[in-house]
C-alpha positions as CSV (number, residue, x, y, z in Angstrom):
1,X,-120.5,-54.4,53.0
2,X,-117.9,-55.2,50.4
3,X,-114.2,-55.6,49.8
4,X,-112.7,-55.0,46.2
5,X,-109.5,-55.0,44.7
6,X,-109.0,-53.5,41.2
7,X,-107.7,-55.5,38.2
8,X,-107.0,-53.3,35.6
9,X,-110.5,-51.6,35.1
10,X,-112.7,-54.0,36.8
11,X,-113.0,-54.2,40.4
12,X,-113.5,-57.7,41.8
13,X,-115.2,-58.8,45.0
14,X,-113.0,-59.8,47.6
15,X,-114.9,-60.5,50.5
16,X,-118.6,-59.6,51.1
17,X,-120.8,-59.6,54.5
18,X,-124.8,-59.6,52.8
19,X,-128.0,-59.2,54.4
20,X,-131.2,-59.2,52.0
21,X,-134.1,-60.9,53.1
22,X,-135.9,-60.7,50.4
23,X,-133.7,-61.8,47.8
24,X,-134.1,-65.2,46.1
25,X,-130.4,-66.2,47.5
26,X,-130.3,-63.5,50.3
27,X,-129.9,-64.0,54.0
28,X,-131.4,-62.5,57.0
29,X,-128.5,-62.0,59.7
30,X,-131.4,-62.0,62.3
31,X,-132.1,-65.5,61.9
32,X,-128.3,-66.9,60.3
33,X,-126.2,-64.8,62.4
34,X,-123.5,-63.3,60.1
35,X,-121.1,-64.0,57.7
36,X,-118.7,-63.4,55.0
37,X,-118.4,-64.7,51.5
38,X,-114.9,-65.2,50.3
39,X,-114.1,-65.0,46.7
40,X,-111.4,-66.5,44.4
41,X,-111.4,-65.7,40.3
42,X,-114.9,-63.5,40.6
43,X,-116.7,-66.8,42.4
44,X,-117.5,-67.2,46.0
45,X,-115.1,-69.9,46.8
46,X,-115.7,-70.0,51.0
47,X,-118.2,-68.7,53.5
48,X,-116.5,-67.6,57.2
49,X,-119.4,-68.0,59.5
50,X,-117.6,-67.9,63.5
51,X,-118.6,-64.4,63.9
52,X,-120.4,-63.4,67.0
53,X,-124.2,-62.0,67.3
54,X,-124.8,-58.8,66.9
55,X,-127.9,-56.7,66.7
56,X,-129.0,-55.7,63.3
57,X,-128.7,-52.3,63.4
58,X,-125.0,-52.5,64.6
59,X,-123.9,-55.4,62.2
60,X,-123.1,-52.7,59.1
61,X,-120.7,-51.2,62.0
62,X,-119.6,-54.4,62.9
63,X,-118.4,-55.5,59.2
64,X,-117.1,-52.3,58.1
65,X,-115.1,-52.7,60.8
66,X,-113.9,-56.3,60.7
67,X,-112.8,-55.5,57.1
68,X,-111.1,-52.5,57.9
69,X,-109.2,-54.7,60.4
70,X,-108.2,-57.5,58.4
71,X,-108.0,-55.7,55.3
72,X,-104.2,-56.4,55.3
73,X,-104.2,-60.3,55.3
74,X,-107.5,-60.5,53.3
75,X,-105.5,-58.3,50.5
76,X,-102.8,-60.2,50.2
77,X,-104.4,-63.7,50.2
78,X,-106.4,-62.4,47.4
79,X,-103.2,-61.0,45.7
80,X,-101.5,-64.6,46.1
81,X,-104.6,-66.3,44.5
82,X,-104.7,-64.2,41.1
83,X,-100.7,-63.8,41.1
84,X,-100.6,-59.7,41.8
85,X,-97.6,-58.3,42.5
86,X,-98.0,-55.4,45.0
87,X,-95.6,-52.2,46.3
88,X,-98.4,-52.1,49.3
């Protein structure tokens, strides 16, 4: 589950919450709970990890959710790192 913001034509990650167990650098939420890369200039700059436990098959809920609740502040703190100027 992903948060972008657009920069002209490209859209950048804002914040991500990943599970891919498989993956050379993926995670398992199973075993490492979950968490939430924070990026700054297209590189993950942070990793928020206080989140509480929450059965797989409820965590996509769970961090569509978050996002959608915090979309506001995690908008404009990415807007004040890259210098965008908003009418939101």
């Amino acid at each position: 589950m992903q948060l972008e913001y657009r920069i002209e034509d490209e859209w950048e990650p804002v914040v991500r919450f990943d599970h891919n167990p498989e993956g050379t650098y993926g995670h398992d939420v199973t075993e490492e709970g979950l968490h939430m890369d924070v990026y700054r200039n297209g590189e993950q700059v942070r990793v928020k990890q206080d989140f509480p436990t929450v059965p797989l098959s409820a965590a996509p809920r769970y961090c569509k959710t978050y996002i959608e609740n915090n979309a506001d502040p995690l908008l404009r703190r990415f807007e004040t790192w890259h210098n965008l100027v908003t009418d939101r």
